[in-house]
C-alpha positions as CSV (number, residue, x, y, z in Angstrom):
1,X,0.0,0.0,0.0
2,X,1.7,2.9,-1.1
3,X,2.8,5.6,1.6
4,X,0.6,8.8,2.1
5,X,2.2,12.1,2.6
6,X,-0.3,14.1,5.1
7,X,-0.1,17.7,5.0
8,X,-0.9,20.5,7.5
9,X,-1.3,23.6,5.4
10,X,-3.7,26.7,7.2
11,X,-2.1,29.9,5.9
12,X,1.7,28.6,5.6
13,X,1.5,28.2,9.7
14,X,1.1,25.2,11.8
15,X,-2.0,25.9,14.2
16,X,-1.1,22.8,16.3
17,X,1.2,19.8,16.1
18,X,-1.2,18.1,15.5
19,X,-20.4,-14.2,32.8
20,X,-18.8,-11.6,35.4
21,X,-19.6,-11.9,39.1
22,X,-21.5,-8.9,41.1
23,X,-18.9,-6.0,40.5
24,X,-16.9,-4.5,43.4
25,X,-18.9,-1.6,44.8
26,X,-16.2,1.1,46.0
27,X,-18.2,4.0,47.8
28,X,-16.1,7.1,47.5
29,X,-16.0,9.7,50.5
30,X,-12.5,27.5,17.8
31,X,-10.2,26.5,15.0
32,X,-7.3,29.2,15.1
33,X,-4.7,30.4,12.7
34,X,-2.3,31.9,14.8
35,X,0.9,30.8,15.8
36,X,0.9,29.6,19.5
37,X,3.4,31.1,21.8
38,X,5.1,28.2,22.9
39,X,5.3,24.5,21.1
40,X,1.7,23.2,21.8
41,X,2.1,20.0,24.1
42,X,0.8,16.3,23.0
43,X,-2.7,16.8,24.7
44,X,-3.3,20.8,23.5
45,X,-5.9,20.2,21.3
46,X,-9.3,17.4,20.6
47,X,-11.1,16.8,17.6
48,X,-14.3,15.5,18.0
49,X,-15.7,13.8,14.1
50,X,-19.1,13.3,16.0
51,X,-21.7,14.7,18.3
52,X,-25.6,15.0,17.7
53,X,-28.4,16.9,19.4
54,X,-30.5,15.3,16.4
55,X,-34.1,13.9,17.4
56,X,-34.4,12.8,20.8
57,X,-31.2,12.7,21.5
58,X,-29.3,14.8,23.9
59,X,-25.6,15.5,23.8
60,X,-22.7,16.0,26.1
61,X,-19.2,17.6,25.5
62,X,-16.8,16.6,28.3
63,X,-13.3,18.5,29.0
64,X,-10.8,17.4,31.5
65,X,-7.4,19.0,32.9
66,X,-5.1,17.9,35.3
67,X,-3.6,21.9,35.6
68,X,-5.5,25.1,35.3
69,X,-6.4,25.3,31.4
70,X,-8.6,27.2,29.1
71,X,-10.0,25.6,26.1
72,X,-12.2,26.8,23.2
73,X,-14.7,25.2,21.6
74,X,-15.3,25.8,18.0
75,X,-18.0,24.2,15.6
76,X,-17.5,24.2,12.1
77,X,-20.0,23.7,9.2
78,X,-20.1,24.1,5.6
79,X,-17.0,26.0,5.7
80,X,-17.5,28.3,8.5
81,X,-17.6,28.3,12.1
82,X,-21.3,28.0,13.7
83,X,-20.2,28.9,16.8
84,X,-17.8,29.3,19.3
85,X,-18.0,28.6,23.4
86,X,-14.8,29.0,25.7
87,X,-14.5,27.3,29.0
88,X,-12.0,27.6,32.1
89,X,-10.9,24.8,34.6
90,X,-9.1,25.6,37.4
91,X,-6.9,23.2,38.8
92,X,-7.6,19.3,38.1
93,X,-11.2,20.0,37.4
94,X,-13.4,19.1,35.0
95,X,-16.4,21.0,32.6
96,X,-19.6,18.8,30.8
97,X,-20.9,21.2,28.1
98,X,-24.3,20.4,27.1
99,X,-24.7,20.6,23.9
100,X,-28.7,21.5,23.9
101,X,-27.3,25.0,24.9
102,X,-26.1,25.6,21.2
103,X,-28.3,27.6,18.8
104,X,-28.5,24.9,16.4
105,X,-28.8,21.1,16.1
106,X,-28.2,18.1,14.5
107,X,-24.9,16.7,14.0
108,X,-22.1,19.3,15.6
109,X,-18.5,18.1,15.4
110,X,-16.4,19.8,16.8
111,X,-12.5,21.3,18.0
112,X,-11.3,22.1,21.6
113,X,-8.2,23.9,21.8
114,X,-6.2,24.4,25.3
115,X,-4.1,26.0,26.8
116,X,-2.4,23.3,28.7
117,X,-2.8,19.5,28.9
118,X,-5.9,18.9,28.4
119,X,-8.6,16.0,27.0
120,X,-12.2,16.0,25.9
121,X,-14.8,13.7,24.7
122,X,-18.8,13.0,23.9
123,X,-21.6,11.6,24.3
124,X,-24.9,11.2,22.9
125,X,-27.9,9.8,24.9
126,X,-31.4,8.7,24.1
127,X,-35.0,6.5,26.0
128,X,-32.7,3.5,24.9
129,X,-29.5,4.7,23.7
130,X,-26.3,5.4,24.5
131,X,-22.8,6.2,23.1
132,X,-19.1,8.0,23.5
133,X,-15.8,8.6,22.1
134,X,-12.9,10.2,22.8
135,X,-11.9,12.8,21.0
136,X,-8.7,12.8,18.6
137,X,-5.7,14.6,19.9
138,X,-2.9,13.4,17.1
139,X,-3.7,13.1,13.4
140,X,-1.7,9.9,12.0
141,X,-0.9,9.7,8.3
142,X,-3.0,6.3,8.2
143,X,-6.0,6.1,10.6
144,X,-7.4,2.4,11.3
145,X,-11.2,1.7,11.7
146,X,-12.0,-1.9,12.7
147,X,-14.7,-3.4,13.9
148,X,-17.7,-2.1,12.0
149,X,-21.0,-4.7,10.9
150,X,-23.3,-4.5,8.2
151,X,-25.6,-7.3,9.4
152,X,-29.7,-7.1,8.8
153,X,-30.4,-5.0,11.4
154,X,-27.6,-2.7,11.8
155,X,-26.5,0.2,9.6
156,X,-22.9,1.3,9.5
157,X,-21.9,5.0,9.3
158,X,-18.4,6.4,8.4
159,X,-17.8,9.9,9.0
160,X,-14.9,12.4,7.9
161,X,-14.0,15.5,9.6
162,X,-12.5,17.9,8.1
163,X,-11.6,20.8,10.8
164,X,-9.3,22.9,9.0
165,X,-9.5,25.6,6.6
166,X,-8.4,24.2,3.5
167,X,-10.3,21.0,1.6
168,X,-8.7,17.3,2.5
169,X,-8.7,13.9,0.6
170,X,-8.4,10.9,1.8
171,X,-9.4,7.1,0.2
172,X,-10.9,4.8,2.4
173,X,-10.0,0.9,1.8
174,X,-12.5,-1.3,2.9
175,X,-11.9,-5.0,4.1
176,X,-13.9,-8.2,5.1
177,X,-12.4,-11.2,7.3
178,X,-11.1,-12.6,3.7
179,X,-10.6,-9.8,1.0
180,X,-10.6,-6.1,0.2
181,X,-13.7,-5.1,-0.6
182,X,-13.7,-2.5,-4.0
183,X,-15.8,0.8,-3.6
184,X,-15.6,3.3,-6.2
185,X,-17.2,5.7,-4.1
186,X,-14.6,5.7,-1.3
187,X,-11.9,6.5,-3.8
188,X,-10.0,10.4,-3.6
189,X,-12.6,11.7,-1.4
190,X,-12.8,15.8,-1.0
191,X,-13.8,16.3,2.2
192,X,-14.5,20.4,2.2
193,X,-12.5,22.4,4.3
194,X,-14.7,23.1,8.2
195,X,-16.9,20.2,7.3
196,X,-17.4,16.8,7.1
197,X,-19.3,14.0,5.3
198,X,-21.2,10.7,6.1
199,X,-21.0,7.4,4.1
200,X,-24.0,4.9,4.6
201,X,-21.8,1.9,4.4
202,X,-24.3,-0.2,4.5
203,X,-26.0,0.7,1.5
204,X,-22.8,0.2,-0.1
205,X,-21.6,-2.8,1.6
206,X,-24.6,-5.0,2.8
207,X,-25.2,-7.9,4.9
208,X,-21.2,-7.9,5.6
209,X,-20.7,-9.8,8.9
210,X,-17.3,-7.7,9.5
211,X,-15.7,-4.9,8.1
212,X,-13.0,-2.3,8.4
213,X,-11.7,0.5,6.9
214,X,-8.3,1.8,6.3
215,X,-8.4,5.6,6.0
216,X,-5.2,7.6,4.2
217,X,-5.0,11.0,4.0
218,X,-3.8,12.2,1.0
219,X,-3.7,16.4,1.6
220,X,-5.5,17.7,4.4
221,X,-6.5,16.4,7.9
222,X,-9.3,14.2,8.2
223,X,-10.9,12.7,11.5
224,X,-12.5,9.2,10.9
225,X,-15.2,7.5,12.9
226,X,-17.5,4.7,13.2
227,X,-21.4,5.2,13.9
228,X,-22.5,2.1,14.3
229,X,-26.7,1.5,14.7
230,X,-28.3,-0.8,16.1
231,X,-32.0,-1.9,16.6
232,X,-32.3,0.1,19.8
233,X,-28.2,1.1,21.1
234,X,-25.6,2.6,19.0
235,X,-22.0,2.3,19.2
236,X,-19.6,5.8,18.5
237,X,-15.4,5.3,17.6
238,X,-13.0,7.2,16.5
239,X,-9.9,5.8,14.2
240,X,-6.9,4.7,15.9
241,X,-3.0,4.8,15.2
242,X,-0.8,1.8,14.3
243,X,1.2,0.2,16.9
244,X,2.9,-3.1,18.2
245,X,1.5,-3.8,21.2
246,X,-2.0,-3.1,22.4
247,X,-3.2,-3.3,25.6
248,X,-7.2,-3.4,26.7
249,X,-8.4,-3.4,29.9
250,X,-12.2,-3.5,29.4
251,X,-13.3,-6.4,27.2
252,X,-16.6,-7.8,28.3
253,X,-19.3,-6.0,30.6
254,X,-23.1,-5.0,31.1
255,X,-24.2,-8.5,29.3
256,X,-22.1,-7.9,25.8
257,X,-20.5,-10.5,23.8
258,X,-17.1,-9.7,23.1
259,X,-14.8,-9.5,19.9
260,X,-11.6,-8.5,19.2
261,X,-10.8,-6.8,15.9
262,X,-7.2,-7.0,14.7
263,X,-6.7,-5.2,11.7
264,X,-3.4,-4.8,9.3
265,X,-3.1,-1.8,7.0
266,X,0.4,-3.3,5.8
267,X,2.2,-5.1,2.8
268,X,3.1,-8.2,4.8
269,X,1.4,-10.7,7.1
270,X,1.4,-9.7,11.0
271,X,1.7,-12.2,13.8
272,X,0.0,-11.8,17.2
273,X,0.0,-13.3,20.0
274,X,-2.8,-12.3,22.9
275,X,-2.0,-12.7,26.8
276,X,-4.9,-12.2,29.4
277,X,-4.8,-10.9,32.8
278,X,-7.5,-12.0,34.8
279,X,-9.0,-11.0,38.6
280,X,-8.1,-14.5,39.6
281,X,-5.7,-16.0,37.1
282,X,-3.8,-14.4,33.9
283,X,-2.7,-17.1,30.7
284,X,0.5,-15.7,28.5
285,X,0.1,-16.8,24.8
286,X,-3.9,-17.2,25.6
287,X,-4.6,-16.6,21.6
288,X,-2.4,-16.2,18.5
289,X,-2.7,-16.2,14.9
290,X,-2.1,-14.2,12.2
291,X,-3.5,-10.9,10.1
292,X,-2.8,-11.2,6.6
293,X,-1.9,-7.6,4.7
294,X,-4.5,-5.3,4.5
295,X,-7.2,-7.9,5.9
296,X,-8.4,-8.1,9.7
297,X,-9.3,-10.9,12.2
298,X,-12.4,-10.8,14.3
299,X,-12.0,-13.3,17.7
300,X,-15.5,-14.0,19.2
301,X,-14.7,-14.3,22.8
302,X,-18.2,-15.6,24.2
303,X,-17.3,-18.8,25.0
304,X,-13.4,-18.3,25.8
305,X,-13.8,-16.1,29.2
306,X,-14.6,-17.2,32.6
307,X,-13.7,-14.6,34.4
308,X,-13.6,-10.9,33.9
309,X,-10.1,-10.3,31.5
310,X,-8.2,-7.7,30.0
311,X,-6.0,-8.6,26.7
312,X,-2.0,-7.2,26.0
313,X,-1.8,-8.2,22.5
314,X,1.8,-8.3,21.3
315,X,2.6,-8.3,17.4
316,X,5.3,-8.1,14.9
317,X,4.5,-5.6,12.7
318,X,1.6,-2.5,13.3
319,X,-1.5,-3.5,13.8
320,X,-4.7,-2.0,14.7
321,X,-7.7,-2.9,17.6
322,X,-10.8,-2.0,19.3
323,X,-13.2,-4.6,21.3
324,X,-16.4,-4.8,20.0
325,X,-19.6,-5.3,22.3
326,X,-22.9,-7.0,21.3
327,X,-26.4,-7.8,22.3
328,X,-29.7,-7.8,21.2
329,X,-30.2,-4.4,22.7
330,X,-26.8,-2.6,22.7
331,X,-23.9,-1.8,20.8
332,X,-20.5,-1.0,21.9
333,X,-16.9,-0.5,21.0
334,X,-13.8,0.4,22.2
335,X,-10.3,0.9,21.1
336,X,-7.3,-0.5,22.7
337,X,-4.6,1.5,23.5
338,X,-0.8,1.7,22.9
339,X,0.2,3.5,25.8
340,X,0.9,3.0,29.6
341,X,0.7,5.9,31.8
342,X,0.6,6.1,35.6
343,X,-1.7,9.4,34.8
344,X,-5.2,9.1,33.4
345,X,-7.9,11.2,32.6
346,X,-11.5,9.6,31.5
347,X,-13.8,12.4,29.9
348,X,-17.6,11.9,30.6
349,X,-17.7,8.7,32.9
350,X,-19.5,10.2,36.1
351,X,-21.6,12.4,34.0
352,X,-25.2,11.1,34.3
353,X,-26.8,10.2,37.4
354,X,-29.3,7.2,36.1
355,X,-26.4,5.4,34.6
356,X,-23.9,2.7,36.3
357,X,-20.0,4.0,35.7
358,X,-17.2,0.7,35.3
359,X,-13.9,1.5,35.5
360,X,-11.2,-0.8,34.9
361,X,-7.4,-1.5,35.5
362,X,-5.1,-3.0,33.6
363,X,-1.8,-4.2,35.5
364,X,0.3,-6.5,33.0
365,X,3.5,-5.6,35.4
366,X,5.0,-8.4,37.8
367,X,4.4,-5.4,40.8
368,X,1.5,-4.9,42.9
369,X,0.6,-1.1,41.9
370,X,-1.6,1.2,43.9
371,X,-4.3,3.1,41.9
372,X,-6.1,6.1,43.0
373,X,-9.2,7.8,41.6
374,X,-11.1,11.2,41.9
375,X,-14.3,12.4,40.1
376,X,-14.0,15.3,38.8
377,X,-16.3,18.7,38.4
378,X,-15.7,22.4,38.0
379,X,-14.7,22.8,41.4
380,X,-12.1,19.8,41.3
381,X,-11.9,17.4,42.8
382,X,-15.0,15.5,44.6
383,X,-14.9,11.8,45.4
384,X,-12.0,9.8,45.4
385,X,-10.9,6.1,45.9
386,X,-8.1,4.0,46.7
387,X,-7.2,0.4,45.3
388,X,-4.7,-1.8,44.9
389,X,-4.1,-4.1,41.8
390,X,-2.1,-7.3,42.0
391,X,0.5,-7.8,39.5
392,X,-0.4,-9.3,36.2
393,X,-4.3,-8.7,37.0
394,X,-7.2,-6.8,35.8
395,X,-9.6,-5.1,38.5
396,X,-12.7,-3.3,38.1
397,X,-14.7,-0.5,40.1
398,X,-18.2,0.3,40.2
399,X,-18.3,4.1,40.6
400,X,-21.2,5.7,42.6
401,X,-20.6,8.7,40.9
402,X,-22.9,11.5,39.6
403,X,-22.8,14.7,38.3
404,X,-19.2,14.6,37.5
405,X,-17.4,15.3,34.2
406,X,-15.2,12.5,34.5
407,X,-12.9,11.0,36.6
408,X,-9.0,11.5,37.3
409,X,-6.7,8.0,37.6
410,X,-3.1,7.9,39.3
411,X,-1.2,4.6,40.0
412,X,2.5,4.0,41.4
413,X,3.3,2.8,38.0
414,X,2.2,2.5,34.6
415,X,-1.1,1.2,34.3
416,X,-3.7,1.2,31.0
417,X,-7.7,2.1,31.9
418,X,-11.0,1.5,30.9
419,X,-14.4,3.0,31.2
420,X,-17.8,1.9,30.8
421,X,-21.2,3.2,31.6
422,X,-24.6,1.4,31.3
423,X,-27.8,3.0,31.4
424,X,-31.0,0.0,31.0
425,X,-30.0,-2.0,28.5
426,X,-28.1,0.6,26.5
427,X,-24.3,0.7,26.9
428,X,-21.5,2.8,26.2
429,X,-17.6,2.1,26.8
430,X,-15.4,5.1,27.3
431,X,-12.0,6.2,26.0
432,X,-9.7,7.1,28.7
433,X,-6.5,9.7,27.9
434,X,-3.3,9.1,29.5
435,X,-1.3,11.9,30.2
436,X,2.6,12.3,29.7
């Protein structure tokens, strides 16, 4: 697959560098084009590909600092910016922003730019649904989608977000367990500069048990996502990055079925080989197998867990992954991440009152590490927790939280975190931010 160039052009200037047993209950006590000042830091902007107000949903816009920060948010469409809101956190706080309060509705992605390390995310909420992402803070050359269905029943959305001032394109590469799958229409797309568009992949891929896509930028920067929809739930994801070795504490909760999507955007064959951590027992080498070039594997884990896991998958070339959760009545996915921090920030979990909020921890280290945890509001800090995780284990935390805007994680070591929340039947799983 031939190497994409990306681009970062907005006036000459850089604007920034770019099953389970009953759950242990812990009750706890504007786009700019000006040059920045200093070199922006990893975490000094978010892209958000996907919010809605549309119908009966109601939408959230969660932003989390670990420092005093000031971030702006700024929402393009059609080529111009529809609004603009700026918010201050003082401290390690956190800010929801409901979306409702905007002037218009509909589908409203979005850019937050801080001043210091900061993260951000949404979510969307319905009688019966419920979904969130994270929202982008890097913008890779090749973005990886797996994990997406086109089964009777569901529909499949892909959406590009475009949120700088000058048009993008990009061709999206669609895949099957066994073979590329060819799509004129996904070939050099223009994606207009402060906007974004939606593809129905289901209309253009039907009945396809598995798919995922393989996203290059060409010119431009474009923000993928998932929108996958479902009977009743729907299940929100942003693209990830290439990497080695993934890591994912949250695999199977609120009733799901589990899957694990590998996908490879190389020339050459990748082999994997899975390791789980258990809260009782952990198995190295658990699952291994192969992703041929350009194709993905999708693991149905239903019958292979007995007890609550998390997965380190370790590879041999860059791979792409994201858990996907399924039942009748909910949709959810999840992407794994590359990174251990001790620092985490989780954007949203905490934020509504009638849901149950899951957070989990991942410790693949041969050390006992001690985690703590804070919910976080505009006022800082409000309830926090202290556990301790045993080496090579996975633990998870039912949070009694409301009213928060997300919650703060700090271990004695590096860790990796996961989030869920589950409201009725609908469910949502998080996308925690580790901090450098």
């Amino acid at each position: 697959m031939k190497r994409i160039i990306m681009m970062l052009l907005v006036g000459g200037v850089l604007t920034i560098a770019m099953l389970l047993p009953e759950p242990e209950v812990v009750v706890i006590p504007a786009v700019t084009t000006t040059v920045p000042d200093t070199e922006p830091s990893v975490h000094a902007f978010a892209l958000c590909p996907w919010a809605s107000t549309e119908g009966s949903l109601a939408g959230l816009l969660a932003v989390l600092a670990p420092d005093d920060a000031s971030a702006t948010l700024t929402f393009p469409s059609a080529g111009e910016i529809r609004d603009t809101q700026k918010l201050n956190l003082e401290g390690l706080a956190g800010v929801t922003f409901d979306l409702g309060e905007l002037p218009f509705e509909g589908q409203m992605p979005s850019v937050v730019e801080f001043t210091a390390d900061a993260s951000a995310g949404v979510l969307a909420y319905g009688d019966r649904m419920l979904a969130g992402a994270g929202c982008a803070s890097s913008v890779p050359k090749i973005w990886m989608l797996p994990g997406g269905s086109t089964r009777p029943g569901d529909t499949l959305e892909l959406q590009l977000f475009n949120p700088f001032p000058e048009d993008a394109r990009v061709t999206v590469v669609m895949t099957n367990e066994t073979d590329f799958e060819p799509e004129p229409s996904l070939e050099a797309i223009t994606v207009n500069a402060l906007s974004w568009r939606t593809f129905d992949i289901a209309a253009l891929l039907p009945l396809r048990e598995s798919l995922s896509a393989i996203i290059e930028v060409e010119k431009g920067v474009v923000i993928p996502a998932f929108l996958q929809i479902g009977p009743e739930d729907q299940a929100l994801w942003t693209g990830v990055d290439r990497a080695e070795t993934w890591e994912f504490p949250l695999v199977a909760t609120g009733g799901l079925d589990a899957s694990l999507v590998l996908a490879n955007p190389t020339s050459l064959a990748v082999t994997y080989s899975i390791d789980r951590f258990g809260t009782k027992t952990s198995e190295l080498d658990f699952l291994g197998g192969t992703v041929e070039a350009g194709k993905h594997v999708r693991i149905r884990l239903r019958d292979l867990l007995t007890e609550p896991s998390g997965f380190q998958v370790r590879a041999d070339g860059l791979l792409g992954g994201v858990i996907v959760g399924e039942s009748e009545q909910a949709r959810a996915v999840t992407a794994g991440t590359p990174t251990l921090a001790e620092s985490w920030l989780i954007p949203g979990l905490g934020s509504l009152p009638d849901a149950q909020h899951e957070l989990w921890i991942l410790n693949t280290s041969a050390e006992q590490v001690t985690v703590t945890y804070a919910a976080l509001n505009e006022n800082g800090t409000d309830r926090s927790g202290k556990v301790a995780v045993a080496a090579g284990s996975v633990h998870r935390i039912v949070l009694p939280v409301t009213d928060a805007s997300g919650v703060f994680v700090e271990a004695t070591a590096p860790i990796t975190v996961g989030a869920a929340m589950i409201r009725g039947a609908a469910v949502a799983y998080l996308s925690p931010v580790p901090l450098p």
